[in-house]
N, C-alpha and C positions, 0 to 999 in steps of 0.2 A: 504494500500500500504506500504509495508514493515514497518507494524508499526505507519503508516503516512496515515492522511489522506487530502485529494484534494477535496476542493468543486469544483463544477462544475455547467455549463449551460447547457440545452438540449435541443430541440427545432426539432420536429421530425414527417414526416407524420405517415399517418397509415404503406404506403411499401414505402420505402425510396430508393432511385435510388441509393445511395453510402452514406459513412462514410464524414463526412468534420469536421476535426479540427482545432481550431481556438486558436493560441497561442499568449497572450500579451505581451506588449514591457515592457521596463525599465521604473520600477514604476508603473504599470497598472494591473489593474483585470480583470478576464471575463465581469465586466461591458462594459468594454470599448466595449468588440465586440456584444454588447445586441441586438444593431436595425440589424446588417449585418447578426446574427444566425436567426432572427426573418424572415428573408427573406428568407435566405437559406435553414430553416430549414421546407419551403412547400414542396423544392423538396428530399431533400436529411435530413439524421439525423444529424443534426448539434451539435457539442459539443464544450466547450471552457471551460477547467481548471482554477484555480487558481493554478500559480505556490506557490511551497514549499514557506512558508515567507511571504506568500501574499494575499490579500484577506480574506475570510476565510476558506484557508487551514491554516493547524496546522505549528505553527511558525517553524522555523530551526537556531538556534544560530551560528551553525558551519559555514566555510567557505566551498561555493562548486561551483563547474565548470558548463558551459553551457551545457556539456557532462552530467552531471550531473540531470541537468532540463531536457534534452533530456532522459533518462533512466526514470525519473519520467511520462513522459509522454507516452513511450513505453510503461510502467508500469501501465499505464493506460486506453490507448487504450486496452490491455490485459484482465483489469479487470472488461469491461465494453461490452466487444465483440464489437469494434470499429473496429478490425483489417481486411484488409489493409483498409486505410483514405487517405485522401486527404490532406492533410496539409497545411495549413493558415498563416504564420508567420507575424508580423511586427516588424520592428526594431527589437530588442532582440529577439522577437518567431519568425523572421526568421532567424536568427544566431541558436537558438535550434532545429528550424525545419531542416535547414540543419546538426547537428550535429546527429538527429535523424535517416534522411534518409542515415548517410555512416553508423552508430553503429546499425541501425535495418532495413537493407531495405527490410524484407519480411513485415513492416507495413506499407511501405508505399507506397501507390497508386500514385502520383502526389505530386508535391509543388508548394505552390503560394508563391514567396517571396517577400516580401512587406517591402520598404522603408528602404531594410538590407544591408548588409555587405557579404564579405567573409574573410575578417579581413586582417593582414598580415601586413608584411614590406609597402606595394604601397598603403595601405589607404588614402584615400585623405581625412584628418583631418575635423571635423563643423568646419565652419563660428565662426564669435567673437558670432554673433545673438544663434547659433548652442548650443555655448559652454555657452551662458548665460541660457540657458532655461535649461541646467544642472544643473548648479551649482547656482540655486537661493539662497536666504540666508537659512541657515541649520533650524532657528528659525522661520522662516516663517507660518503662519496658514496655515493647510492643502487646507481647500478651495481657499488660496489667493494663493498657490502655483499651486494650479490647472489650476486658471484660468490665471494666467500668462506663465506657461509653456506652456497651449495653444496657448494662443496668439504667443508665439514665434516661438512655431513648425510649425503653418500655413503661408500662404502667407499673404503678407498686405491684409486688407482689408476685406478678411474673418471674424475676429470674428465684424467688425463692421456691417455688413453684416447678420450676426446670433447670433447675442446677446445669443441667448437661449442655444446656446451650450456650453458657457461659464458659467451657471448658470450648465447645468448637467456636464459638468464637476468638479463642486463644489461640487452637491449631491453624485458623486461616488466618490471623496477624502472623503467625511464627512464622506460616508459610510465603507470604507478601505481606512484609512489613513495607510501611511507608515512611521515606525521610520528611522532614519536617519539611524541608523547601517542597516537594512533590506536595504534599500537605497545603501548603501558603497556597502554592500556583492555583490544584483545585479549587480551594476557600476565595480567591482573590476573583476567580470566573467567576462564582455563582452568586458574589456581591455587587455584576455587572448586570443580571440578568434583568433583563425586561422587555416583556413579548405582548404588555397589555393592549397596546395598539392590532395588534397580531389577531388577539383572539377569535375575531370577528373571521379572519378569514382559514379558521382548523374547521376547514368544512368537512371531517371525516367521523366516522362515528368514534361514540367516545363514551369511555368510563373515567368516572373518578371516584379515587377508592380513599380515604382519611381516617381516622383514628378522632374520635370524639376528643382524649384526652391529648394529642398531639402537642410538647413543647417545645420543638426545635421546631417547627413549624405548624401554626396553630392554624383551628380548624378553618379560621374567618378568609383564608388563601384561599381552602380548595375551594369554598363556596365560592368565592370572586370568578376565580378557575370556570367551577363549572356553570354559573351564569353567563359568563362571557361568552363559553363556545356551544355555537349553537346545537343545540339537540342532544346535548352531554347529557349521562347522566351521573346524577350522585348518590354512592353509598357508605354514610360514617357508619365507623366499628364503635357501639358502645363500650364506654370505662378503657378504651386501649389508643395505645401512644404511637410511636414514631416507624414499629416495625409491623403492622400487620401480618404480613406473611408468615412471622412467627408469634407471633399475639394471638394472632386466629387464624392458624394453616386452614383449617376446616372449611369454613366461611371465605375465606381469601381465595382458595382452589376453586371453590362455588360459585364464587363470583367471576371469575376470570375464564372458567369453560363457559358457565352459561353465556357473559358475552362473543366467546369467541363461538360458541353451538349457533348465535342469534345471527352474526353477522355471516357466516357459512353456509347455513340452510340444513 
């Protein structure tokens, strides 16, 4: 890819009903989306990248825009005959997912956007709780950063509830740990982001999926989110925070086949 290369996840039947893309947030690998491609990927060909900087795709020193990971990922739906996809985003890779579908909308099939933004002046800012699971100390071991940033993205009670996800979120920091600078570049993208002007023209179907208790980004986004775009629809998760997918695998899987069963036929 222009010189660059993207690891990636695969996970694909023999005839595959549709393409589903699965993009990671701030600080996160394709591991993160491992169990939900695993599921998905009986019915449909599931993919999930490493963005540029991340994982193990090939490092990028430079500074660059969400717009930017969105064109890497066009770039790669292209180079993989993914095209048109279904698009997955959480946090961050729904900020790219949307920047994806105004700068390339002949790749994209649907968006599911998970636990994002539309950016802008009206952001309704994280929580103190929000902003701590940011900015933990820059020194911190990658595993002990993992497993606290966890705990904070979720709702109470969760990780005492699932111990064990707190230990794999340890082996996927062990595994792609992220330097502080890779860290800043991310963070520094996604305090540029603003698409509100945009929203009017993500003329593709669309879910938005939030966490009632959401405080790295609160619930009043996804609503702007999904008012903005037309014929979106929205479903908050009661009492759960920042990670759905692991808050409520149950519900989360449910929602994301049944959108992808609706727009399929």
């Amino acid at each position: 890819m222009g010189g660059r290369n993207l690891a990636y996840l695969e996970v694909s039947p023999s005839h595959p009903r549709a393409n589903v893309l699965f993009l990671a947030w701030l600080g996160g690998s394709r591991l993160g989306w491992e169990g939900v491609v695993g599921e998905i990927g009986q019915e449909d060909r599931a993919l999930a990248p490493d963005h540029r900087d991340t994982g193990d795709s090939d490092p990028f020193e430079d500074a660059f825009t969400l717009a930017d990971l969105a064109d890497d990922a066009a770039e790669f739906l292209r180079e993989v005959a993914a095209a048109p996809a279904f698009v997955v985003g959480l946090s961050m890779g729904g900020m790219v997912a949307q920047h994806l579908a105004l700068r390339h909308p002949d790749l994209v099939r649907g968006l599911v956007l998970v636990s994002t933004t539309p950016g802008g002046a009206d952001t309704t800012p994280a929580t103190e709780r929000g902003r701590a699971a940011l900015f933990l100390p820059a020194d911190m071991e990658a595993r002990e950063r993992a497993r606290q940033a966890l705990t904070l993205m979720t709702h109470d009670g969760f990780i005492e509830a699932n111990p064990g996800l707190l230990d794999l979120a340890a082996r996927h920091a062990e595994r792609h740990p992220m330097s502080e600078e890779s860290f800043k570049r991310q963070f520094r993208a996604i305090r540029a982001h603003d698409i509100t002007q945009g929203l009017a023209r993500l003329n593709v179907p669309t879910l938005v999926l939030h966490g009632e208790l959401d405080d790295l980004i609160p619930l009043p986004n996804a609503e702007r989110l999904a008012a903005g775009i037309p014929g979106a629809q929205l479903r908050v998760y009661p009492g759960t925070g920042h990670m759905p997918h692991l808050e409520r695998p149950q519900e989360f899987l449910s929602d994301l086949r049944g959108f992808l069963q609706e727009q399929t036929g």
